[in-house]
N, C-alpha and C positions, 0 to 999 in steps of 0.2 A: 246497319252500318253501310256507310255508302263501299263501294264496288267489294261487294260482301269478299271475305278471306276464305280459302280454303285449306282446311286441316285436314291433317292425317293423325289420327287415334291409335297408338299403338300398345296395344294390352298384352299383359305375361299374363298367361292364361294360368297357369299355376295353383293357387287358389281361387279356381272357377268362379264362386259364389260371390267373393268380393270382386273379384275383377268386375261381373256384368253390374256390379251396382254401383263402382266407379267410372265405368262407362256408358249407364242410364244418367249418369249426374253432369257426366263431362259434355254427351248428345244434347242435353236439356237443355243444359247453358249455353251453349254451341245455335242451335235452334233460336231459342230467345233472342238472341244476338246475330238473326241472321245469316249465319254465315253456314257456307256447306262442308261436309267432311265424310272421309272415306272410315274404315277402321280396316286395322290388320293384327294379327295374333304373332305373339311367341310364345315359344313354352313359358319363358323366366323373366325376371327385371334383368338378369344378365345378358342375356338376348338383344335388351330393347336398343343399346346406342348401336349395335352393329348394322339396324332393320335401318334405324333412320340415316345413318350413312347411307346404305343402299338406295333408300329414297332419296337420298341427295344427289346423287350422282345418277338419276334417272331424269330424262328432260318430258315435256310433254312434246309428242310424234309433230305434230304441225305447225307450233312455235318453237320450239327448242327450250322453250323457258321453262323454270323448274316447277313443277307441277303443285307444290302447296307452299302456302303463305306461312303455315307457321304449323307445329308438332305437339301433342300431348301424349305423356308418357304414363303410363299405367299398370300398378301392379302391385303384387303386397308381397314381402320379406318378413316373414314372422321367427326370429330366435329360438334356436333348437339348443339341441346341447354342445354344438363343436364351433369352431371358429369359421365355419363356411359362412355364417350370417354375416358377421364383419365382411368378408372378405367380396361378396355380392352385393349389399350394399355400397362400401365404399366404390369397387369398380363401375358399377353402374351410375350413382352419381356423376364419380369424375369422368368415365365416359360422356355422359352427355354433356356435362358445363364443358367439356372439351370440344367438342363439337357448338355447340353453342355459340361459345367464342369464335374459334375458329371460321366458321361460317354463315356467323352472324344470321343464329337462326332464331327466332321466334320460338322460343318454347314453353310450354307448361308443364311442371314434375309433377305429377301425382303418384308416384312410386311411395307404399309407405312401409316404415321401416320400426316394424313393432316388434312387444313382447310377445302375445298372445292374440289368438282369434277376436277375443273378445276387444282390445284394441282397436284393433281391425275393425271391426264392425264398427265401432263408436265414431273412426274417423269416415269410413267410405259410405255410410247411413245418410240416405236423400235425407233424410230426417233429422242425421246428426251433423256432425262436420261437412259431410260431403265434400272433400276431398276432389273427388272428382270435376266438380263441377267448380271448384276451387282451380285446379289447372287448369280449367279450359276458362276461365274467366283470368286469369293469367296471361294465359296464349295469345287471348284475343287484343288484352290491354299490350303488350311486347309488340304485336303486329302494327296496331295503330302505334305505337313510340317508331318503333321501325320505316314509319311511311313517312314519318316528318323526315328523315335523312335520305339524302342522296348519295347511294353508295355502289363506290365504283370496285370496277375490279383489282386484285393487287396486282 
């Protein structure tokens, strides 16, 4: 990809085991595609739209410019017995397509939002879905849509 993008991977570390295999699948596609990317942890999917604010509002030291081209969100929600899963999923969604809009960010969801581990595993599997690498081939396709416009400040 010409003048390769730079991503920031943000994983809810939460269920460890699927997080690193949706971000083996998100590196891959990232990789193949050129382009470079950092990663950073939260505990939760709830976590995740508050980090990428944060990255938003951080510029890089010698340009001022904001430091990544485009964001991949990463993490799993698996359905327990009380109403806390609705309530983390939806937040986290509508946090990020909030931000998203808002300032017109380049993004890829890989947050998934299951029944069971077993799930889980079928979507975030280099072998299966992969999920992961499904956002970041997202992200990357948003970036390049995003370079065709010229966009200014409000």
């Amino acid at each position: 990809m010409a003048n390769a993008p730079h991503i920031l991977i943000v994983e809810a570390r939460y269920y460890e085991d699927i997080a690193d295999e949706l971000a083996r699948g998100a590196m891959d596609a990232l990789e193949k595609a050129g382009a470079s990317y950092e990663r950073i942890t939260v505990p939760g999917a709830f976590e995740i739209p508050a980090l990428i604010k944060y990255s938003i509002r951080s510029r890089d030291f010698y340009t001022a410019r904001p430091r990544f081209d485009g964001f991949i969100a990463l993490g799993c929600v698996i359905r327990g017995e009380t109403s806390h899963y609705d309530l983390v999923c939806s937040e986290c969604a509508r946090g990020l397509q909030s931000l998203a809009v808002e300032y017109t960010l380049a993004l890829g969801f890989g947050v998934l939002t299951v029944e069971n581990r077993e799930q889980a595993w079928a979507r975030a599997s280099l072998t299966g879905r992969n999920k992961g690498g499904e956002a970041a081939r997202a992200c990357l396709a948003m970036v390049d849509r995003k370079r065709t416009f010229r966009l200014y400040p409000r």
